[in-house]
VOGU-3710 file (C-alpha; in Angstrom, 3 decimals, decimal comma):
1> xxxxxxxxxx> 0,000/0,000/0,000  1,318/3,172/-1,050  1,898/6,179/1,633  -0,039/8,234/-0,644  -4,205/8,090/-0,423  -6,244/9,627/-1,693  -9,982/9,601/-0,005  -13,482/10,621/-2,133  -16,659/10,671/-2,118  -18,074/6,881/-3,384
11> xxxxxxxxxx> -21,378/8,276/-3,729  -20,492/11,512/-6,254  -20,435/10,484/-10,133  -17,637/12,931/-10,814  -15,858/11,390/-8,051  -16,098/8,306/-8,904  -15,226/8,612/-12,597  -11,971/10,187/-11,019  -11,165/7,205/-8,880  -11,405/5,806/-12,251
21> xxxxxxxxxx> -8,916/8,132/-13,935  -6,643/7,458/-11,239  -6,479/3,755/-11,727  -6,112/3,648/-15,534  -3,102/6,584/-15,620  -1,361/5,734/-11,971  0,700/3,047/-13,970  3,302/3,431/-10,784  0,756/2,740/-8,426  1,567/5,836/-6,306
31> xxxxxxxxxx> -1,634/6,176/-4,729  -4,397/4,073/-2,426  -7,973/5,048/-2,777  -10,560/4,680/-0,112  -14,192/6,017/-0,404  -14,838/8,602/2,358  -17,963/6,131/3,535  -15,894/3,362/4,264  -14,730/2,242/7,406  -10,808/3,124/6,337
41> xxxxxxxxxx> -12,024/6,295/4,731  -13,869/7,265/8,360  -10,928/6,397/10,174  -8,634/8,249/8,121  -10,968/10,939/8,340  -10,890/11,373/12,227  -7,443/10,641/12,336  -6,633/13,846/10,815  -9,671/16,107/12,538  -11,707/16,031/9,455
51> xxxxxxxxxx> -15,654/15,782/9,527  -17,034/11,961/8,743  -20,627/12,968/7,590  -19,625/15,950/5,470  -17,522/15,980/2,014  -16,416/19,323/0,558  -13,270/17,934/-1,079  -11,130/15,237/-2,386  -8,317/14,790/0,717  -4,897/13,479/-0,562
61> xxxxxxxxxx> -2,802/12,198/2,543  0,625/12,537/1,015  2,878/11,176/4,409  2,043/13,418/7,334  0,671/15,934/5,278  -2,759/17,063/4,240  -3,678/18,395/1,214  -7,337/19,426/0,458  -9,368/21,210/-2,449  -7,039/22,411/-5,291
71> xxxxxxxxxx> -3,648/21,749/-3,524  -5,019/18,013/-3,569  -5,946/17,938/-6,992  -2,799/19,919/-8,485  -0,593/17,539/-6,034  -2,239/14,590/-7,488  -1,686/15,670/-10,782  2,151/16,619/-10,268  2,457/12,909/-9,387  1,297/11,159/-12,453
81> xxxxxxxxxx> 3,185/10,472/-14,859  3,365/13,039/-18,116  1,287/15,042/-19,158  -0,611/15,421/-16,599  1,957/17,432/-14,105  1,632/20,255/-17,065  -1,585/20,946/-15,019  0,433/22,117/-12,069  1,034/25,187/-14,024  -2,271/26,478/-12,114
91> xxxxxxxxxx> -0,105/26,723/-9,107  0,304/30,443/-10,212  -3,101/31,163/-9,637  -3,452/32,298/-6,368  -5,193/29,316/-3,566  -7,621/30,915/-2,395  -9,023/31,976/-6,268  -8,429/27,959/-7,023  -10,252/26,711/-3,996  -13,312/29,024/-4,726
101> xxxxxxxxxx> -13,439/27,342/-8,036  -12,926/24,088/-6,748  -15,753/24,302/-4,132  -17,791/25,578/-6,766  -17,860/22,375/-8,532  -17,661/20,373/-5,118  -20,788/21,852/-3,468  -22,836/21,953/-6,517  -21,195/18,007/-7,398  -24,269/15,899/-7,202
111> xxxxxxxxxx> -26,689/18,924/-9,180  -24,401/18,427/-12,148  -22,991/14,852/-12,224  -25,576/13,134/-10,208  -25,292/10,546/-7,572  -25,122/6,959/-6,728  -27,376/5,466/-4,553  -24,652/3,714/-2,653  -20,818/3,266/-3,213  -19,732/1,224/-6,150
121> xxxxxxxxxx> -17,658/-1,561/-5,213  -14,305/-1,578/-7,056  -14,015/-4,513/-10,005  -11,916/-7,280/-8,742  -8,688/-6,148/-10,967  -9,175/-2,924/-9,426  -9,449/-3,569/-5,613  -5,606/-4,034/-4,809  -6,191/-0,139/-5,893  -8,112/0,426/-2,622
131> xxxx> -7,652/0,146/0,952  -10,653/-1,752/1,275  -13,936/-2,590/-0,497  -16,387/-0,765/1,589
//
């Protein structure tokens, strides 16, 4: 399991379909996924003072750091391999216009890309990806 995880709401569509994303271009397997419902995803989200009944943003636990909103997503993307770190070129826009862009697609999440009724379960090639199947 890699030191890197990255926790999201199993619920969200867009979420999801990045979970998705994640597996097919993290050839290196740099990151663990756990839905925010599941019992890892809970823990992980006490552990580090978060709420456990409300998600706002994708969390990326890179170590002993946090990263949340935009710094999550831009750190994720430095971490793949090419092209995607050409995204972390947003890094010059300042955070707090970047997280008031990215919590405008995170509140309004589920309005535009709908909603599962429960968390999909990850295919069986895909669940070594996760830190459990919750």
């Amino acid at each position: 399991m890699s030191d890197r995880i990255i926790l999201f709401d199993g619920v969200c569509k867009l979420c999801s379909a990045w979970a998705k994303f994640l597996i097919k271009y993290d050839r290196n397997h740099t990151f663990t996924l756990a839905t925010v419902q599941s019992a890892a995803g809970q823990q992980l989200l006490t552990q580090h003072g978060l709420p456990i009944d409300s998600y706002s943003t994708m969390v990326l636990i890179d170590g002993e750091t946090l990263y949340t909103q935009s710094s999550a997503f831009l750190r994720v993307m430095r971490l793949l391999p090419l092209p995607w770190p050409l995204f972390t070129i947003f890094y010059i826009v300042p955070r707090p216009i970047r997280d008031w862009l990215y919590d405008r697609i995170a509140l309004n999440r589920y309005k535009l890309f709908g909603k599962f009724d429960s968390c999909l379960l990850p295919t069986p090639d895909h669940q070594k990806r996760f830190i459990d199947g919750d």
